[in-house]
BATISE-421816 format. One record per atom (N, C-alpha, C): residue number from 1; residue in one letter; atom name; y, x, z. Coordinates in steps of 0.2 Angstrom, whole numbers. Layout:
% BATISE-421816
NUM A CA Y X Z
...
//
This chain:
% BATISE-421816
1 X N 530 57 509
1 X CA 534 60 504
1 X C 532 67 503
2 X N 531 68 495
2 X CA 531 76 495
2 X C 537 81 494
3 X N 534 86 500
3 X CA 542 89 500
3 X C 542 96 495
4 X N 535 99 492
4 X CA 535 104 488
4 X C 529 102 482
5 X N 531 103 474
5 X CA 524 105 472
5 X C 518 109 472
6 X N 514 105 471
6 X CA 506 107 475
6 X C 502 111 469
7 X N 498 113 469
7 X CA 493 116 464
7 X C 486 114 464
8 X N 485 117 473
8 X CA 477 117 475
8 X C 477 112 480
9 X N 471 112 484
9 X CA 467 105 487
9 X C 469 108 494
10 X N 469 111 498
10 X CA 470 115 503
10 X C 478 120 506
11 X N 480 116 509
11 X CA 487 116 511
11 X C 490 119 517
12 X N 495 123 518
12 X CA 495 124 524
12 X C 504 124 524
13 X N 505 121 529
13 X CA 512 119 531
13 X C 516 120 536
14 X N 522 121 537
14 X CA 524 126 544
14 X C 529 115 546
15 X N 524 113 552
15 X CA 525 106 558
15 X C 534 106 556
16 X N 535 112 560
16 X CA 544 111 562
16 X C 547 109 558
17 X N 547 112 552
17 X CA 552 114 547
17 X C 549 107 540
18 X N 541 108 539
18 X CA 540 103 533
18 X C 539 108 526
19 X N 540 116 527
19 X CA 540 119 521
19 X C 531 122 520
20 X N 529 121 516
20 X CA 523 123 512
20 X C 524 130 512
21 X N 517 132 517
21 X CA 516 139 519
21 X C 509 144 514
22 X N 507 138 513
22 X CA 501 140 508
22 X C 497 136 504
23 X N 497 138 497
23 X CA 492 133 491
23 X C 488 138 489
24 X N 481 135 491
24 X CA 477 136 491
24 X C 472 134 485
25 X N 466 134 484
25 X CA 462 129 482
25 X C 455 131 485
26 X N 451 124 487
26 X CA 446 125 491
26 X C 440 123 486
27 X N 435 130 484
27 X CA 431 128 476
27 X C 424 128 481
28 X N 422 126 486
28 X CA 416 126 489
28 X C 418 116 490
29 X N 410 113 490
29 X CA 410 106 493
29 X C 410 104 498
30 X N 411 98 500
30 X CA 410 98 508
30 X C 405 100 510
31 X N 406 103 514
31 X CA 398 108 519
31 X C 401 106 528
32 X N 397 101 531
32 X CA 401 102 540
32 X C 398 109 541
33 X N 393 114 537
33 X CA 393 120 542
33 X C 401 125 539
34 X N 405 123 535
34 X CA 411 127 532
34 X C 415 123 535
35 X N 415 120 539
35 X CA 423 116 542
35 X C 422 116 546
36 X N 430 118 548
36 X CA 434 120 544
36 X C 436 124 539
37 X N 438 121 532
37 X CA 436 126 528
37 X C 441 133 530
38 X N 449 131 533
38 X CA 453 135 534
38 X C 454 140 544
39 X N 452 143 545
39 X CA 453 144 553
39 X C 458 150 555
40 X N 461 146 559
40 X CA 469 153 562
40 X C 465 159 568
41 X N 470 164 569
41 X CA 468 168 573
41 X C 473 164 578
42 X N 470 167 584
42 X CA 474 164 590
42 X C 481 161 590
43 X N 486 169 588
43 X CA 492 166 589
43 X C 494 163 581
44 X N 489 163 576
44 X CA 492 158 569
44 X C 496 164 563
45 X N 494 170 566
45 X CA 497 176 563
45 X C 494 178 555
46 X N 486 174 555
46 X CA 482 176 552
46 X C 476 170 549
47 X N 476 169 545
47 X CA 471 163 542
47 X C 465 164 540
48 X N 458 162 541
48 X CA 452 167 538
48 X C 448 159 535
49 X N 445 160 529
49 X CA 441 157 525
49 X C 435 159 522
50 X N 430 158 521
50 X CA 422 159 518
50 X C 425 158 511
51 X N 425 163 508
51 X CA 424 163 500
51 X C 415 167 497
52 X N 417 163 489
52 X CA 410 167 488
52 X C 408 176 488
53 X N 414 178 489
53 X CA 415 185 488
53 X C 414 189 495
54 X N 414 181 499
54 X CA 415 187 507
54 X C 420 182 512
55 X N 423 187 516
55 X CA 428 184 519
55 X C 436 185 516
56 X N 441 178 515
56 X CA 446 178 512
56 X C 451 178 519
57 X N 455 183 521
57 X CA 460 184 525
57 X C 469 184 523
58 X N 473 181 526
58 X CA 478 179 523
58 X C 484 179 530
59 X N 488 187 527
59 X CA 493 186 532
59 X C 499 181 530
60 X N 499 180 537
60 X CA 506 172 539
60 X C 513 174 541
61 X N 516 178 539
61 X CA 523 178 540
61 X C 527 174 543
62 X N 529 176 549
62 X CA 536 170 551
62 X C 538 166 544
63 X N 539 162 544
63 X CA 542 155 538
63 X C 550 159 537
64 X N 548 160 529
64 X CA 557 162 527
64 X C 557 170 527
65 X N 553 173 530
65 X CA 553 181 530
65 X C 548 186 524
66 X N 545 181 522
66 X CA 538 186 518
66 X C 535 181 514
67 X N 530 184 512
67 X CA 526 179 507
67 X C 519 183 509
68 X N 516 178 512
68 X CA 507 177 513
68 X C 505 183 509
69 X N 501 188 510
69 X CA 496 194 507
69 X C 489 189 510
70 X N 486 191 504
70 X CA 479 188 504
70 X C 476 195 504
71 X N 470 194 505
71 X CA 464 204 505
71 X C 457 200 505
72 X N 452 202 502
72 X CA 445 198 504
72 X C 442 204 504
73 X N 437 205 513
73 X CA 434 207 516
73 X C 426 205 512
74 X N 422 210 507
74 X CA 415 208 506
74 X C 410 208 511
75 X N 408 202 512
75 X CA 401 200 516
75 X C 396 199 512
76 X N 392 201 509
76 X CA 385 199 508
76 X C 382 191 511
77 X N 382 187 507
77 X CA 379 181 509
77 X C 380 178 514
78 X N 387 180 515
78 X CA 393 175 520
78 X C 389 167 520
79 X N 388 164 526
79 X CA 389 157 523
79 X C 394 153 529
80 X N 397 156 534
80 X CA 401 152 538
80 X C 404 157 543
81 X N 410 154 545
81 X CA 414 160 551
81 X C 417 157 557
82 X N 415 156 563
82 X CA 419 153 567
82 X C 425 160 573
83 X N 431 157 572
83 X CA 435 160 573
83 X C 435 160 584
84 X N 437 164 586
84 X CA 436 163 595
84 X C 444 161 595
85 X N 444 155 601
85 X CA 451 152 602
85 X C 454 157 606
86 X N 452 163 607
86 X CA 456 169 612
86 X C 456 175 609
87 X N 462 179 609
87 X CA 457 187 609
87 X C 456 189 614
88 X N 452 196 615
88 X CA 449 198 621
88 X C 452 203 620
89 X N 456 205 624
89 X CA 461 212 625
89 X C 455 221 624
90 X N 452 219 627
90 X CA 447 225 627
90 X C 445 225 621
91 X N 443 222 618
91 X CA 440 222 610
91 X C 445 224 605
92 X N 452 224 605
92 X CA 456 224 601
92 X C 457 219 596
93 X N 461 222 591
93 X CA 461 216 585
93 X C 467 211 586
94 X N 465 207 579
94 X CA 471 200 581
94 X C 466 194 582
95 X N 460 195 581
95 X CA 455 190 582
95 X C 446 192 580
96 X N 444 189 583
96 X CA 437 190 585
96 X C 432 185 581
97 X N 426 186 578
97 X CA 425 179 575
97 X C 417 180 575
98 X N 413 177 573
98 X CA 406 175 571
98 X C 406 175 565
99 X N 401 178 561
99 X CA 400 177 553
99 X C 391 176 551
100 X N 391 170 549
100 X CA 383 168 548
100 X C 379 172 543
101 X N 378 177 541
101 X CA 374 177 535
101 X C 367 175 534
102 X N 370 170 527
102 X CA 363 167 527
102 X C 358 168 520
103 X N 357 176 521
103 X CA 352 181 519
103 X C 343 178 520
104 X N 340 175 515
104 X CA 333 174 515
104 X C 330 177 520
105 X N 326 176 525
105 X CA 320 178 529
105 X C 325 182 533
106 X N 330 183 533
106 X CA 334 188 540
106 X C 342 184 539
107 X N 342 178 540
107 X CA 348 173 545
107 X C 348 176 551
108 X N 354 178 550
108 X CA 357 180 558
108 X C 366 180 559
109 X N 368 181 565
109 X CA 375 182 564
109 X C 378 188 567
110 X N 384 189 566
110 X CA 387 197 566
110 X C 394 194 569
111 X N 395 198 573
111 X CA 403 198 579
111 X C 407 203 575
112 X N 411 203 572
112 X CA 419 204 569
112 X C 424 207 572
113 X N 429 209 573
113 X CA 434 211 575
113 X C 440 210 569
114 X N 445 207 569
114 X CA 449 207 564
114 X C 453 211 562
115 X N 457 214 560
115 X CA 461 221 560
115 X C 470 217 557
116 X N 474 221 560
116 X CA 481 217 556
116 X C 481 219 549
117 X N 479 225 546
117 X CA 480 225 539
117 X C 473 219 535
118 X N 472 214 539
118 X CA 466 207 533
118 X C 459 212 533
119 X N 460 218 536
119 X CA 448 220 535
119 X C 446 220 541
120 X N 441 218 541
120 X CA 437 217 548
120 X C 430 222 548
121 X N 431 223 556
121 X CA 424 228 556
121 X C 420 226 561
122 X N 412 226 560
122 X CA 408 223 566
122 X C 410 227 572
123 X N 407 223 578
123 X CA 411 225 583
123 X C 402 230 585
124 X N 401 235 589
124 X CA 395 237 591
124 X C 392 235 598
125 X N 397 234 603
125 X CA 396 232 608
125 X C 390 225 606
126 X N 389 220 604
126 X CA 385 216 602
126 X C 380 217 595
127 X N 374 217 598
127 X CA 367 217 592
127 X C 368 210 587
128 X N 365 211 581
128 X CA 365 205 578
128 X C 360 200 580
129 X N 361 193 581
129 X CA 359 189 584
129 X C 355 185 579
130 X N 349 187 579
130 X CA 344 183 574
130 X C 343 177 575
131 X N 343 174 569
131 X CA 343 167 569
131 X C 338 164 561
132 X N 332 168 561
132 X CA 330 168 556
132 X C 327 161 555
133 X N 327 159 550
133 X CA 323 153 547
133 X C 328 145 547
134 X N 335 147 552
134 X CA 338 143 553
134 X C 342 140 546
135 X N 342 133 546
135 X CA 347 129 540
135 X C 351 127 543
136 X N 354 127 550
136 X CA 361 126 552
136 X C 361 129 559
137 X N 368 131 560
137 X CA 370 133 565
137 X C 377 131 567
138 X N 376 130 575
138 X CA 385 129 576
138 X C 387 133 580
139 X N 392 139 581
139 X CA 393 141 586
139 X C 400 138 589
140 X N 399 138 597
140 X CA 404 136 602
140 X C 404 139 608
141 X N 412 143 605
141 X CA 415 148 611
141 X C 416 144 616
142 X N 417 151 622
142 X CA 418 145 630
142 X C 427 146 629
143 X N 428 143 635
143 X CA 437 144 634
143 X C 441 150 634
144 X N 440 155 637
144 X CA 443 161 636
144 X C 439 165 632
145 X N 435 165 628
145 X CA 431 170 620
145 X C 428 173 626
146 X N 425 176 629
146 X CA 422 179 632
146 X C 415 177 631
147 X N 413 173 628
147 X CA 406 173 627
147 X C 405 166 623
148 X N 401 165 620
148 X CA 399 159 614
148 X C 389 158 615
149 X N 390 152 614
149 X CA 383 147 612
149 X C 382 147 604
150 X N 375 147 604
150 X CA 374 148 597
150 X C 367 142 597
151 X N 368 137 591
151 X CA 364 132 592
151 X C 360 130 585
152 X N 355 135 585
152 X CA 352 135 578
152 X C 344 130 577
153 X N 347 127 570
153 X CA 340 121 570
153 X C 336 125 563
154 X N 329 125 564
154 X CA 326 127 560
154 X C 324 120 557
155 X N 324 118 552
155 X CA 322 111 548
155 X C 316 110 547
156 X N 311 115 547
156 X CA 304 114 545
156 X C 300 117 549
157 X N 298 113 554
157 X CA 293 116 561
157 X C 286 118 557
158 X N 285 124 558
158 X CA 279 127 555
158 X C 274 126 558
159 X N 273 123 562
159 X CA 267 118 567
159 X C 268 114 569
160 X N 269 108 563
160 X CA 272 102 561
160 X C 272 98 567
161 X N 276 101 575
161 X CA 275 96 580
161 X C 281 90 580
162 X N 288 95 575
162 X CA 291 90 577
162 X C 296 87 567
163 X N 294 81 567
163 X CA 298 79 560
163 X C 304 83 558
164 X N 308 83 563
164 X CA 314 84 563
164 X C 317 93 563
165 X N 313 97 564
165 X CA 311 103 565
165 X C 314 103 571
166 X N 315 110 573
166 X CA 316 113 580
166 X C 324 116 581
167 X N 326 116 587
167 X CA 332 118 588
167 X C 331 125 594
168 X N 335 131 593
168 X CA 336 136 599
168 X C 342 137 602
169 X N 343 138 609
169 X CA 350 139 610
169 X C 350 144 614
170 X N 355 150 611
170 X CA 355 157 614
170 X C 363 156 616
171 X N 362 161 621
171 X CA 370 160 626
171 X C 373 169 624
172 X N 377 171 621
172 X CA 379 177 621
172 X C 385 179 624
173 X N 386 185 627
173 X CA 392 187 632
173 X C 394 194 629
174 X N 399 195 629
174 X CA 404 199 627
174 X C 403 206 630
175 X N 405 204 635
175 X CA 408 210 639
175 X C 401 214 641
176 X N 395 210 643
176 X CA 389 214 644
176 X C 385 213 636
177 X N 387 214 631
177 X CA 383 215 625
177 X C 376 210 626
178 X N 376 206 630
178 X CA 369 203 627
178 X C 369 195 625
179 X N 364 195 623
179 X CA 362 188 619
179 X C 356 186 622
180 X N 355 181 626
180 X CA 348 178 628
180 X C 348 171 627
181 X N 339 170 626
181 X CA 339 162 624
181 X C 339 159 630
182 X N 342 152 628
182 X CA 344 148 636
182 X C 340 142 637
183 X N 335 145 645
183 X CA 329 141 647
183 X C 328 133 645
184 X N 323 128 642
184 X CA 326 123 642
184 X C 319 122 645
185 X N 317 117 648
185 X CA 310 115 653
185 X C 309 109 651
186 X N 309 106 646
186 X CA 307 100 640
186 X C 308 101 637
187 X N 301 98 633
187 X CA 299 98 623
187 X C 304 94 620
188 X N 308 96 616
188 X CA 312 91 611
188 X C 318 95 608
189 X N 323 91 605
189 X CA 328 97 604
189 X C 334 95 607
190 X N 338 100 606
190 X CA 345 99 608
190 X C 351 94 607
191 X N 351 90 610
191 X CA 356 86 605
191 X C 363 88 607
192 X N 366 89 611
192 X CA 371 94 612
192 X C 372 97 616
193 X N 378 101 616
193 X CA 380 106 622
193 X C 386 107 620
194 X N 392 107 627
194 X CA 398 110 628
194 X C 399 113 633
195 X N 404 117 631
195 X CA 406 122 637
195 X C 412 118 642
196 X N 412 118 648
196 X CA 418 119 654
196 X C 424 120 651
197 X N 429 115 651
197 X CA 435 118 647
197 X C 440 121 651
198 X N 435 125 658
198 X CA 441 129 662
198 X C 435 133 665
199 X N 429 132 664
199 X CA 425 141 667
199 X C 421 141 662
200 X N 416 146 665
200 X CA 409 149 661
200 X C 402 145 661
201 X N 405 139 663
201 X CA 395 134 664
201 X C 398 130 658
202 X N 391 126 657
202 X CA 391 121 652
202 X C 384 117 654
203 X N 386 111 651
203 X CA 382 108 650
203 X C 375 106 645
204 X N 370 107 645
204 X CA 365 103 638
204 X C 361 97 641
205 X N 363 93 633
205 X CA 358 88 634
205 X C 349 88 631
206 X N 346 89 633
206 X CA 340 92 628
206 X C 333 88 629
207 X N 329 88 626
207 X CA 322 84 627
207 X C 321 77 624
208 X N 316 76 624
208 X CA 313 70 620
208 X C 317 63 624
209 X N 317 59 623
209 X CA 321 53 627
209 X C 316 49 633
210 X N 318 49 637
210 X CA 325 51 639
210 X C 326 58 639
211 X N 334 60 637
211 X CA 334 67 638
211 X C 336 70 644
212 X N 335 76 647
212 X CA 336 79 653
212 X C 343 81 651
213 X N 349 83 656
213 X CA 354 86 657
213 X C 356 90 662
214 X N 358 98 660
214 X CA 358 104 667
214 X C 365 106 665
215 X N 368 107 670
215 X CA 372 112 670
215 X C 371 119 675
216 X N 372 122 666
216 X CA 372 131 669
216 X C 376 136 670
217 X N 376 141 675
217 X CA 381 146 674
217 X C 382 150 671
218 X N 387 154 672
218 X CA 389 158 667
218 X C 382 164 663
219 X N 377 165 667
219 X CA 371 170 664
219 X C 365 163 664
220 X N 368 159 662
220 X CA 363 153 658
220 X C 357 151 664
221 X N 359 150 669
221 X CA 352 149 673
221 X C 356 141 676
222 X N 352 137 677
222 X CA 353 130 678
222 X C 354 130 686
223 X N 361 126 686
223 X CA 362 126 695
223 X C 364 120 697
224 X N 362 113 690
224 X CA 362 107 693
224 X C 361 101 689
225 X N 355 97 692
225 X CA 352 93 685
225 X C 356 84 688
226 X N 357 85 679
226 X CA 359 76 683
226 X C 355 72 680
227 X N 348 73 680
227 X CA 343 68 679
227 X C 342 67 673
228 X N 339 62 670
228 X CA 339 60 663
228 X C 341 53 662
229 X N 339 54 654
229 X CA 343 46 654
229 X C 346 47 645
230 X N 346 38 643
230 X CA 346 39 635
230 X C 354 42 631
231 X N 352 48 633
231 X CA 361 53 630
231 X C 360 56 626
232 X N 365 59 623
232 X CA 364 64 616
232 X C 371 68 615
233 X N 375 65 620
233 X CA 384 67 619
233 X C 385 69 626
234 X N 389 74 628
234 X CA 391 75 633
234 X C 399 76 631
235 X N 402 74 637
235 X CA 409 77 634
235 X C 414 76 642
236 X N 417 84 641
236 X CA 422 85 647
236 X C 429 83 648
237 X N 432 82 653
237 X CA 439 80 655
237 X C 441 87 653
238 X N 447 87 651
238 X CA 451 93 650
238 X C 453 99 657
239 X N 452 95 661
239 X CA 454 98 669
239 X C 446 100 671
240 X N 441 100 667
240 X CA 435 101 669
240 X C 434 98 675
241 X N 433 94 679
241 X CA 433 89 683
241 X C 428 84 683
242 X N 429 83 678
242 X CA 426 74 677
242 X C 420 76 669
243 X N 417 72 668
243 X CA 412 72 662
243 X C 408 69 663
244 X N 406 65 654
244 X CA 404 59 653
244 X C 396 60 650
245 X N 390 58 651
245 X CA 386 57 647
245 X C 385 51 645
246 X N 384 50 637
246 X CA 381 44 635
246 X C 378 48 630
247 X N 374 38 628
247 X CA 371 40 621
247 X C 375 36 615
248 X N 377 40 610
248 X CA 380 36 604
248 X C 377 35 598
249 X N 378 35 593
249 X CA 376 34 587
249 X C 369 30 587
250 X N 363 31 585
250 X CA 357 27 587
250 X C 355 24 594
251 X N 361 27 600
251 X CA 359 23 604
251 X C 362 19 606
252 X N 361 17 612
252 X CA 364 9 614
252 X C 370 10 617
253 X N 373 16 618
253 X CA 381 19 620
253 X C 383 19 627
254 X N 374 19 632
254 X CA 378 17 637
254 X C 380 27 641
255 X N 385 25 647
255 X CA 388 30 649
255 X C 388 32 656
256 X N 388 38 656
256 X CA 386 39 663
256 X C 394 45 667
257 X N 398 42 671
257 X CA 404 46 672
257 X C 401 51 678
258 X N 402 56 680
258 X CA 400 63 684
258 X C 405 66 687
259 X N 407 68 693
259 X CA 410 72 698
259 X C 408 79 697
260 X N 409 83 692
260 X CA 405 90 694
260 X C 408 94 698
261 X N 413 91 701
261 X CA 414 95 709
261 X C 410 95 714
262 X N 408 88 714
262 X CA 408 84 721
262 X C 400 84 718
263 X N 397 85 713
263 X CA 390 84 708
263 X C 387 75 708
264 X N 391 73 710
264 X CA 391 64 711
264 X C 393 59 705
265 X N 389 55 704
265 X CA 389 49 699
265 X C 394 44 702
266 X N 399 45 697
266 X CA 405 42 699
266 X C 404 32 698
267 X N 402 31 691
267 X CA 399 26 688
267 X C 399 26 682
268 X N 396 19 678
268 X CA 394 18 673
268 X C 398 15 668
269 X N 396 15 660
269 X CA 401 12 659
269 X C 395 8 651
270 X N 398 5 645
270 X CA 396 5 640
270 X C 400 5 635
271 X N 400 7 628
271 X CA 405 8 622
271 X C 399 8 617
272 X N 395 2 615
272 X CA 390 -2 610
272 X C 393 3 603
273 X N 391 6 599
273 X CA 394 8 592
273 X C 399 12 591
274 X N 401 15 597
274 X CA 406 20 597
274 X C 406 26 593
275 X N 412 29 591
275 X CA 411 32 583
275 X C 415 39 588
276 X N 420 37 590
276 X CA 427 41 593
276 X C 426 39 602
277 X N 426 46 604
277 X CA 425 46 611
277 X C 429 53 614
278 X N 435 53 617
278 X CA 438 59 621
278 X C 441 55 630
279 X N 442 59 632
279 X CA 444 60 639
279 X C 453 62 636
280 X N 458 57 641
280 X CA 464 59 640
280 X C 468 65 642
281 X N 472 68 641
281 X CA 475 74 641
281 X C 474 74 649
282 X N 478 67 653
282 X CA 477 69 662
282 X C 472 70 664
283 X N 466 65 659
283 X CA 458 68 663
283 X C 457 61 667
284 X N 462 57 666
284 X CA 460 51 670
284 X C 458 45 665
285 X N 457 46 658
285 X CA 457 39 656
285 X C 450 41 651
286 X N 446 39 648
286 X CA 442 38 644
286 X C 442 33 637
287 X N 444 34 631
287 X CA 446 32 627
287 X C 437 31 621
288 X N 436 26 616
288 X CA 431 24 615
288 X C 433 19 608
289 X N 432 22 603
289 X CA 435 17 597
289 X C 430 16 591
290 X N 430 10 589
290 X CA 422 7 584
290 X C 428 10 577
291 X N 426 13 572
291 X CA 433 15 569
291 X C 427 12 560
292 X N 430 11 557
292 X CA 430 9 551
292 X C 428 16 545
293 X N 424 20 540
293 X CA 422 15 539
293 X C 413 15 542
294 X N 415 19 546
294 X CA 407 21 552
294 X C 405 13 551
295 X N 408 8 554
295 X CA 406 1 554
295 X C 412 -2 552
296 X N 409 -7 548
296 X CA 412 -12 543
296 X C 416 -17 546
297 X N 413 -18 552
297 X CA 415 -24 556
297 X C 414 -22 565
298 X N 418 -28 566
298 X CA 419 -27 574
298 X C 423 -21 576
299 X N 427 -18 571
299 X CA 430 -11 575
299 X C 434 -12 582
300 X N 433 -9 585
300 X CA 437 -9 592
300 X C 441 -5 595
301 X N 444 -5 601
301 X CA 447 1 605
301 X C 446 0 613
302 X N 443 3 618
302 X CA 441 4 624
302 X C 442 8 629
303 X N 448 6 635
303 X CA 451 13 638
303 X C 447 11 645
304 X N 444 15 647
304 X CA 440 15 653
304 X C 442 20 659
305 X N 444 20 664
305 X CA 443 27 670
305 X C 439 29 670
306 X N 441 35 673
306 X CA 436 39 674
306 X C 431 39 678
307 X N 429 32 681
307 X CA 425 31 684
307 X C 418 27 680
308 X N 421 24 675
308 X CA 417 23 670
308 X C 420 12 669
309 X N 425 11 675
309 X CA 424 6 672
309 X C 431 4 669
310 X N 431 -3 666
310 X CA 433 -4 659
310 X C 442 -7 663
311 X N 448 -4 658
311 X CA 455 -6 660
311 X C 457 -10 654
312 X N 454 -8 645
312 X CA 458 -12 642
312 X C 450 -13 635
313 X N 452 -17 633
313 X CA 448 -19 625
313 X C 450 -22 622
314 X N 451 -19 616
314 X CA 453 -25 610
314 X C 449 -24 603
315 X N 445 -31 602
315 X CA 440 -31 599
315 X C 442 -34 592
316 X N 438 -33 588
316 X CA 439 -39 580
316 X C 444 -35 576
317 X N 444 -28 576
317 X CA 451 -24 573
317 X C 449 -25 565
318 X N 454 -26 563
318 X CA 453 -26 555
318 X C 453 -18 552
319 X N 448 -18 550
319 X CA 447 -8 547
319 X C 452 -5 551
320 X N 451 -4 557
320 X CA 450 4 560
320 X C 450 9 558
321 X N 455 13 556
321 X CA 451 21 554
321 X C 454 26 559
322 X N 455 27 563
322 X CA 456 31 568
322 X C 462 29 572
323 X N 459 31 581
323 X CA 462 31 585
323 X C 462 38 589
324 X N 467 41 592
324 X CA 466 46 597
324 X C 471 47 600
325 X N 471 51 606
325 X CA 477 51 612
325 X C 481 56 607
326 X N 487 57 611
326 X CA 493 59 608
326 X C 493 67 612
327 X N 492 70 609
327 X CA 491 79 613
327 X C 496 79 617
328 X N 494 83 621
328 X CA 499 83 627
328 X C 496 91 630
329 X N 501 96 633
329 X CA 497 102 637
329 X C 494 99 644
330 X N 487 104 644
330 X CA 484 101 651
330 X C 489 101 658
331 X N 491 107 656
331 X CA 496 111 662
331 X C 502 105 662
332 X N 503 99 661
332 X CA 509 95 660
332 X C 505 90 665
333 X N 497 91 667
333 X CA 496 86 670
333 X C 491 90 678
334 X N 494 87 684
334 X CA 488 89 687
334 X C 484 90 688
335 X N 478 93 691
335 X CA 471 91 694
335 X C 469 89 698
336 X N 469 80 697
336 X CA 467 77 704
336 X C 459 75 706
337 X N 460 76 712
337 X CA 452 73 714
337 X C 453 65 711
338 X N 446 60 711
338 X CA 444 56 711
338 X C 447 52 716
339 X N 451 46 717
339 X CA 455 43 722
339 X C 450 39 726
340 X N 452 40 733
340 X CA 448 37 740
340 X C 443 31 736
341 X N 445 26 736
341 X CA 444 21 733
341 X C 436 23 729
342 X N 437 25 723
342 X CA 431 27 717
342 X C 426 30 724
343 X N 428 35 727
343 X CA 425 38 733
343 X C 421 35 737
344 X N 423 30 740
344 X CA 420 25 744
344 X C 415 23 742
345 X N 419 18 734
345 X CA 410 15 731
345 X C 406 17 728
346 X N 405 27 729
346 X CA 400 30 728
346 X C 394 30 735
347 X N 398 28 741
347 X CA 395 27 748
347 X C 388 25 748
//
């Protein structure tokens, strides 16, 4: 049911209450390096979007108290801004962001400090991070802002080694100003990377296939390999505990569950044409859904543990368009070990 009339394509709505916070209109097409077209500062005080002009910044008043001020911050050749899920107290500001300019022959990106009155000024503590020749980039903060991965694909390898062009990943830190590229010891590219969703290591999966997987620490140096094998996804349990490699999309979806405590292979699993893949809120279950209209037919759903084997499936779904766990805070579940049992039949 609509509760207000609408204008523009781009909405913003205050959950509780149901009242329309903001109408927008969103004049860019879909681009996945611009989405989210809309990004909040931490506490949601403040709204920032890529406009053609620069950056569009939009204060959010308590509901009922004010009406939204809009300000556009001019960037030259803006083409993307990723907002950090923290602020950093020593930085100041209401929020911290990444801004791609994507300027011919000098792509690179620039660290931001947000200001309360909607202008932003680069921060100096960090140099700008060259990323020239690149036609996509994705950046991904670690959990507390303190430092961000930058994952840039150049699309036309200049020494036609690889079809696909080339990818680099540079690991930048905050608090020591620096930017360094992250060692990868196989030919191929990146297929992904996530960070720990409770410290400073991460994972990449990278190389020709099979691909190798490392995890590194906080100053990018690799302190533990879990071999290879045909993956392209990695993905963590919310308690950082548990995490999953497989391979999805063109590959055959198989899974591999890991103990990064214990550094132990828990077990295996499979999810054939899996679209949709997360670890649940307690970190105990692993969800896995064939959704519509990725695949036309045979949609499914797949709840596995976190050991990798299988508890429920229900196959033959009629058009599937999306499944997913029901949010919950992590702090509402505890952090268990792996039970005796999963233990044993690692023996």
């Amino acid at each position: 049911e609509r509760q207000a009339e609408v204008e523009g394509n781009l909405l913003v709505w205050h959950v509780a209450t149901g009242e329309l916070v903001v109408d927008l209109k969103a004049d860019w097409p879909y681009n996945p390096d611009r989405w989210p077209y809309l990004q909040f500062a931490p506490d949601e005080s403040m709204a920032i979007r890529v406009m053609h002009e620069g950056l569009e910044t939009i204060t959010l008043p308590p509901v009922g108290t004010g009406t939204p001020q809009k300000s556009v911050f001019p960037i030259a050749h803006t083409a993307a801004v990723s907002v950090a899920p923290r602020r950093s107290q020593p930085l100041g500001g209401v929020a911290h962001l990444t801004v791609w300019i994507e300027e011919e022959g000098r792509e690179r990106l620039i660290l931001f400090r947000l200001l309360e009155d909607g202008t932003a000024e680069p921060l100096k503590n960090l140099k700008e991070i060259s990323i020239a020749g690149s036609g996509e980039v994705d950046i991904k903060w670690s959990y507390d802002a303190s430092a961000f991965l930058v994952l840039s694909t150049v699309l036309f390898d200049e020494n036609n080694n690889n079809y696909y062009g080339t990818t680099v990943l540079q690991h930048a830190r905050l608090k020591e100003g620096e930017c360094t590229r992250v060692p990868l010891d196989k030919d191929g590219p990146v297929h992904d990377v996530k960070w720990s969703p409770t410290s400073l290591e991460f994972v990449v999966i990278f190389g020709s296939m099979p691909a190798k997987a490392l995890l590194y620490n906080h100053v990018s140096r690799p302190v533990f390999s879990y071999g290879s094998g045909s993956w392209n996804t990695v993905e963590w349990a919310p308690h950082g505990r548990f995490l999953c490699l497989a391979g999805f999309g063109s590959l055959a979806g198989q899974m591999e569950f890991w103990d990064k405590a214990l550094g132990k292979k828990l077990g295996s699993g499979s999810a054939r044409c899996a679209i949709y893949r997360q670890f649940s809120p307690c970190s105990r279950f692993f969800l896995t859904a064939v959704t519509y209209p990725g695949l036309r037919m045979d949609n499914e759903i797949t709840l596995f543990k976190y050991d990798g084997s299988t508890l429920f499936r229900e196959q033959k779904i009629n058009q599937l368009y999306q499944c997913e766990w029901r949010p919950s805070p992590k702090n509402k579940w505890e952090d268990r070990s792996a039970s005796p049992d999963v233990i044993d039949a690692m023996a």
